[in-house]
C-alpha positions in Angstrom: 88.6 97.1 119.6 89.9 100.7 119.0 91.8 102.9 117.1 93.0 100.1 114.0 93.4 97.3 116.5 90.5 95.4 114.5 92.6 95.8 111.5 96.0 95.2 112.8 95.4 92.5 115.1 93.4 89.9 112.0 96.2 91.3 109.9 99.2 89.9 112.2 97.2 86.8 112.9 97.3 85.5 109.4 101.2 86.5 109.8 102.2 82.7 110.3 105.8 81.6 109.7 104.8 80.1 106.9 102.3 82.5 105.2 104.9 85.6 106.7 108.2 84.1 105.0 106.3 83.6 101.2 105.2 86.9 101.9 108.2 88.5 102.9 109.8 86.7 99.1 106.6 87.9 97.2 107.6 91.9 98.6 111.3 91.2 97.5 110.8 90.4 94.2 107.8 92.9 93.9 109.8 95.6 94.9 112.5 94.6 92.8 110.6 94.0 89.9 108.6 97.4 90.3 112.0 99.5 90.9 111.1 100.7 94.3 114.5 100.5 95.8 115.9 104.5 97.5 119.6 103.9 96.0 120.3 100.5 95.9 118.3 99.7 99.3 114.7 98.5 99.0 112.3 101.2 99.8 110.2 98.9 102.6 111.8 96.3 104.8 108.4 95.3 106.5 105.4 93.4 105.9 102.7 95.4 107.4 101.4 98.0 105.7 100.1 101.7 107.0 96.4 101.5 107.7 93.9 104.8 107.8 90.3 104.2 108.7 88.1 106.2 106.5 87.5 108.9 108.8 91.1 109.1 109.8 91.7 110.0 105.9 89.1 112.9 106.1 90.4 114.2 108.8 93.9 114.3 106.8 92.2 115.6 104.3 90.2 118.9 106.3 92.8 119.5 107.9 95.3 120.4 105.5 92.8 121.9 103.5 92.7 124.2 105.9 96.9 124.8 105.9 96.6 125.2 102.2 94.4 128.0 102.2 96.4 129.8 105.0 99.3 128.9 102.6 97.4 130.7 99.7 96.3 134.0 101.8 100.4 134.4 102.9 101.4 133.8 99.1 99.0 135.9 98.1 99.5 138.4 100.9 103.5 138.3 100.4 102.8 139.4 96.7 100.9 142.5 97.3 103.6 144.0 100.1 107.2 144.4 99.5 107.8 144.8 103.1 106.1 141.5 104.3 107.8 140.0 101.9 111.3 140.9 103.5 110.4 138.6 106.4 111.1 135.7 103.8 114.5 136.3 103.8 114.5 136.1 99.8 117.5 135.9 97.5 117.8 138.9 95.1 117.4 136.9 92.6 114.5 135.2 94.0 112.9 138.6 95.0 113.1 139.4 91.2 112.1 136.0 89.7 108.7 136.5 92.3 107.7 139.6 90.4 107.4 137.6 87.4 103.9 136.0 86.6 104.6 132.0 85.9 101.3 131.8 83.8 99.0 129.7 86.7 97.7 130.7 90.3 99.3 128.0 92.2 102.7 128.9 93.4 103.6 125.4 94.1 101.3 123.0 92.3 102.7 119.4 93.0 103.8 120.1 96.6 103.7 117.5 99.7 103.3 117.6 103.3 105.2 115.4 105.3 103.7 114.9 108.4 103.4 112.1 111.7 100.1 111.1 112.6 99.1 109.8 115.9 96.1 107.5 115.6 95.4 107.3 119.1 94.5 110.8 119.7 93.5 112.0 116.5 96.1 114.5 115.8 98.5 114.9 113.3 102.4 117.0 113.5 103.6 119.0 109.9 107.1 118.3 110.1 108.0 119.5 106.6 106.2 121.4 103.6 108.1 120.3 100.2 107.1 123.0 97.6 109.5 122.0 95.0 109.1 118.8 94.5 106.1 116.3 94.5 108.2 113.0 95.8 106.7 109.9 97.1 103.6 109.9 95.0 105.3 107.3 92.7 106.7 105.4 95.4 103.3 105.2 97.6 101.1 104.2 94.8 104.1 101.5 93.1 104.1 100.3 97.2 100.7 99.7 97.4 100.1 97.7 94.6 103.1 95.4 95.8 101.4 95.2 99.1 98.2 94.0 97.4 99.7 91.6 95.5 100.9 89.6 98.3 99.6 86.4 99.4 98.8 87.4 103.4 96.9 90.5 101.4 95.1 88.1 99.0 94.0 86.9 102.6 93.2 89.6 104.5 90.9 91.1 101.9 88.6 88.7 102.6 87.9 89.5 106.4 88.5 93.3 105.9 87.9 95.8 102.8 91.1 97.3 102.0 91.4 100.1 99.4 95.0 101.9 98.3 95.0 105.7 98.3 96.3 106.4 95.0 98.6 109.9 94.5 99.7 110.0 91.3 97.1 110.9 89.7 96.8 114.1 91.3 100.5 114.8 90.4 99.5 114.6 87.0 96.5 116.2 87.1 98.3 119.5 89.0 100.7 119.5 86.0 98.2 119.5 83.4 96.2 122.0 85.2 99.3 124.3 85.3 99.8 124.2 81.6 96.4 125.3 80.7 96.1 127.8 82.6 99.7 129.0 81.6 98.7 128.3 77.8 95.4 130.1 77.8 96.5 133.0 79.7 99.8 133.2 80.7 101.1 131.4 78.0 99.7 133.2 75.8 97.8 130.4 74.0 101.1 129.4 72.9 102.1 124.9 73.2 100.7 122.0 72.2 97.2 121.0 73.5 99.6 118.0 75.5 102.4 119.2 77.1 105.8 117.6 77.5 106.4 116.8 80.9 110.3 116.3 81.7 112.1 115.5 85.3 114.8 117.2 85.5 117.3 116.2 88.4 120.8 114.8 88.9 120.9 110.8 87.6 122.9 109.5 90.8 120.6 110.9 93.5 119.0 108.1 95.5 115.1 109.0 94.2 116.1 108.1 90.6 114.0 105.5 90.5 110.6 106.8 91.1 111.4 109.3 88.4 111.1 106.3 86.1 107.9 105.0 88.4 106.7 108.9 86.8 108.2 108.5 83.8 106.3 105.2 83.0 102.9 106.5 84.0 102.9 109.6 82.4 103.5 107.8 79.1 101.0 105.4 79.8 98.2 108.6 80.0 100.0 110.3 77.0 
């Protein structure tokens, strides 16, 4: 078998009418029970979930490692010289707000790629660099535990080892990272050792409910 086919194919096999329909009940009620919905829809309709092989994930992983430090060196670049800075098209009140030192070297330190990857050949396509917000950690991380929880999962895991990819740890961690630095030199050594972390956003916009997924875990590791 290649590419994920030995994965997929065991995967669909257990997918009986039986064992597929209480499956397809246990997702409902875990996504409803978890708050995973995007408005009032639920956030996934199907019962397969995305597979990476291990070395598909690393190569992910080197990869944009390798756009984040271009990333850094154009941030950095853009900083130093006025005039390459033009070709950013700023605001005037963003070209002012840039000359101000936020405390932490990271200009965007919960950011996400969104990308399409194409297992068969091994390449991946950026389709969109969020800087300003880090969305869809919550909803990947609440998603994979429903998925494990599942009775064709409970199955599956005993032909294949399956792992989740957790994200919001890392969310976290930027924040916290951010606030140190911002408190021991920026900052000033001003704040409490633990910050206050709030979400600030509009309450009727469709992602409300991973701001609670957030919300929860962060006061779980406060």
């Amino acid at each position: 078998m290649t590419g994920l086919s030995w994965a997929i194919e065991p995967y669909h096999e257990l997918l009986t009418d039986e064992l597929a329909g209480e499956s397809q009940q246990a997702l409902d009620a875990e996504l409803r029970r978890r708050g995973i919905v995007f408005g009032d829809r639920a956030l996934c309709t199907v019962l397969r979930p995305r597979f990476v092989t291990p070395e598909q994930y690393r190569f992910l992983r080197q990869r944009l490692a390798i756009l984040l430090r271009a990333f850094d060196r154009a941030h950095r670049a853009a900083l130093a010289d006025e005039q390459l800075r033009r070709q950013f098209g700023l605001t005037d009140w963003e070209a002012e707000l840039i000359r101000e030192d936020p405390g932490y070297p990271a200009p965007s330190p919960v950011s996400r790629f969104d990308t399409f990857y194409e297992t068969d050949s091994n390449q991946f396509r950026l389709t969109e660099y969020n800087a300003e917000t880090p969305a869809g950690a919550a909803y990947g991380d609440a998603l994979a535990q429903a998925f494990l929880a599942l009775p064709v999962m409970r199955q599956f895991l005993r032909r294949v080892d399956v792992r989740p990819l957790p994200a919001r740890h890392g969310v976290l961690h930027g924040l916290l990272e951010a606030y140190e630095c911002w408190r021991n030199g920026g900052g000033g050594g001003r704040g409490n050792r633990t910050p206050r972390i709030a979400i600030l956003d509009w309450r009727e916009v469709p992602t409300t409910s991973e701001f609670v997924l957030f919300q929860e875990y962060f006061r779980a590791r406060g």
